[in-house]
Steps between C-alpha positions, in 0.01 A plus 500: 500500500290810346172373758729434761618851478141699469364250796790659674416828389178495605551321852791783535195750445241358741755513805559855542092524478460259808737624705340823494189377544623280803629792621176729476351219665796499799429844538175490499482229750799692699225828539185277568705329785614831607231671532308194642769544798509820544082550538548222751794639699559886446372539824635274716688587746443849365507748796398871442491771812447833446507751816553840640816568701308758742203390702472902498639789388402948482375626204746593236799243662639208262467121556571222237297220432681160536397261213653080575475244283656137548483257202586172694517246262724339227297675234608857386262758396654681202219834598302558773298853477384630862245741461341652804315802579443769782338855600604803219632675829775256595724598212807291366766730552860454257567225323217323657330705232598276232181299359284671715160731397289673685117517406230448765746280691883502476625173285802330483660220330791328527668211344724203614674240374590186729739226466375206773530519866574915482358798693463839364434792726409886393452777693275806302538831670167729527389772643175596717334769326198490724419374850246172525489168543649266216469097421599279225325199499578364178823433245449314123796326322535439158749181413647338183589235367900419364287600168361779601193463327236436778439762811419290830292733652411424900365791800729477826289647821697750707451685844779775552284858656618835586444774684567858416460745745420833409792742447672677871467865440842731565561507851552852540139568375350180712672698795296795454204357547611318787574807734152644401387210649778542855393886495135380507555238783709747664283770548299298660667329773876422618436108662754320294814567278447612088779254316470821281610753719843524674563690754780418648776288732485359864656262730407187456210239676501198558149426335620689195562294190842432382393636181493843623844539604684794366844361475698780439372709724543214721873517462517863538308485828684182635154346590205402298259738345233458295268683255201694628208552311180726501210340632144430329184348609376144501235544235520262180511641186274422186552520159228507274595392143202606247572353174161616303551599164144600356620790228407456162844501441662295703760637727750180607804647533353695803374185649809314455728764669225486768555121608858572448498805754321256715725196489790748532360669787385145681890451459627776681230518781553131617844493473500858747303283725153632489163317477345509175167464344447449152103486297450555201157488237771247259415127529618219709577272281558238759183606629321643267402833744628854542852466592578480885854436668651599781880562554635488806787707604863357401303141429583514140190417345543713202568202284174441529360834427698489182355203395153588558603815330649333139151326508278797507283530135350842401181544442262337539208491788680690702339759811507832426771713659254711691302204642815339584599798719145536624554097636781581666365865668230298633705286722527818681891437645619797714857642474603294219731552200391470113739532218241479183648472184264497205535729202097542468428900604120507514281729709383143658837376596579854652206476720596131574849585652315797685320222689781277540674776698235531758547415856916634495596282181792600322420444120861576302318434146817468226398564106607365179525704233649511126812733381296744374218517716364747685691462845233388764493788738243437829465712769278341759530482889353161486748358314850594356590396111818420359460476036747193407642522163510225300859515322562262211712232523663230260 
């Protein structure tokens, strides 16, 4: 009985010692499988989008960016960390701010966790601090394992682009410059009507648009009557954008405010039907030459403008602002209209716009300037300046 007992004893002993280990091993075996199946399948069926909401918005506006992923499969990811990147001026804006750092790029990561067949959809709020042209082109993820011991690690190519369009200037200021451009045209000749200046009401035509149709005047008359407006001349109007920068210290926020004057004032000109020219020493980057477009009255091409605009990189080989009012003097155009807007006030561009204005040009030149500055003050008979301050904005 006594050996029966101590065999017993020592069989009772050796069980609790093999169950463990065939346990260790089960587990063991249970995480080798594992992660054997989840290197194999993590990413099937995996689907990760990541876009812009806005093909384009104005400088200083909010979008979101729409992340979507789809895990369409029987096999759950317990974490899934999305990391993308983007330009340090599209800023995550509120809670979108969460995981997110800014260094020479703006980062963000965000994690997920997916039971099979399930779609998860964010939307991260930012804001435009500065007018260009954006692209992602590229998302990582991150996945574990049920253990999470092991990050799956796998690139996911994107194409989502944006546009943003420089900043519209306030209205009332855009409007000044505008009639300095009618009074120019107007003291010239009286051939066709100024969408600037009204002057009026009379009974109505039958070639007039519908559009001009003053309808309560209309009711007090008891007939039509429509709006009468001063009249201008023919003549297309240029703008010449000069975008060189060549100070030892740089001077951006001058040049910036220029292209915005400029897409503002494109804006306002087209829309008041008149034919519109606008060059500029900035880059095509379409074409990779001095910028060129033409906009033709109420045709609504300033979409386009904008875009060319959000592309335009200082610096760079650029033409001098003199020689690039010296190139357009010598196409010697008679009785046409210049609005030059370049903050550079050398002796060279002054004699520049003197020979613009030859043969009866109108040159209205329009000059940004910092809070603080010396306000430009010309007085010229060849030309006629307006100093643009630059105000700060958030």
């Amino acid at each position: 009985a006594g050996p029966s007992r101590l065999d017993g004893g020592r069989w009772c002993g050796k069980l609790p010692r093999r169950m463990l280990l065939l346990l260790l091993f089960g587990m063991a075996l249970a995480w080798f499988l594992q992660k054997k199946l989840y290197q194999k399948n993590w990413q099937k069926n995996l689907k990760i989008q990541v876009s812009f909401q806005d093909s384009a918005i104005y400088e200083g506006e909010e979008s979101t960016l729409k992340e979507v992923i789809v895990n369409d499969k029987l096999l759950p990811i317990p974490a899934l960390e999305l990391g993308i990147s983007m330009s340090r001026n599209l800023e995550f804006d509120r809670e979108a701010k969460a995981n997110a750092s800014i260094t020479d790029q703006s980062y963000k990561r965000d994690v997920f966790s997916f039971l099979f067949h399930q779609q998860i959809t964010r939307t991260l709020p930012f804001q435009a601090k500065k007018r260009g042209f954006y692209e992602i082109t590229g998302a990582h993820a991150v996945a574990y394992d049920l253990f999470f011991r092991e990050g799956l690690y796998s690139d996911y190519p994107q194409q989502t682009q944006m546009y943003v369009y420089p900043r519209q200037v306030d209205t009332a200021r855009i409007q000044m410059i505008c009639r300095a451009v009618s009074g120019m045209v107007l003291s010239r000749n009286r051939l066709y009507e100024d969408p600037f200046e009204f002057s009026g009401i009379r009974d109505y035509r039958k070639e007039d648009p519908m559009n001009r149709i003053n309808w309560k005047s209309s009711a007090r008359m008891g007939d039509l009557m429509v709006n009468q407006f001063d009249a201008t001349t023919s003549v297309e109007v240029t703008v010449l954008l000069d975008i060189e920068d060549a100070n030892i210290l740089r001077e951006e926020a001058q040049v910036e405010e220029s292209i915005r004057i400029t897409s503002s004032l494109a804006a306002r000109m087209v829309k008041n039907k008149m034919n519109l020219w606008v060059k500029s020493n900035a880059k095509d980057e379409e074409t990779g030459e001095e910028l060129r477009i033409h906009l033709a009255a109420g045709a609504g091409k300033t979409a386009e403008l904008n875009r060319k605009l959000a592309c335009v990189q200082l610096g760079g080989n650029l033409t001098g602002s003199a020689e690039f009012l010296h190139k357009e003097a010598e196409k010697e155009l008679t009785g046409h209209t210049y609005v030059v807007v370049s903050k550079n006030r050398t002796d060279e561009v002054r004699e520049a716009l003197h020979l613009l204005s030859g043969a009866q040009n109108q040159v209205l030149w329009v000059i940004p300037y910092l809070p603080g500055e010396e306000v430009p003050s010309e007085q010229n008979r060849a030309y006629t300046a307006i100093g643009w301050e630059v105000k700060p904005w958030k």
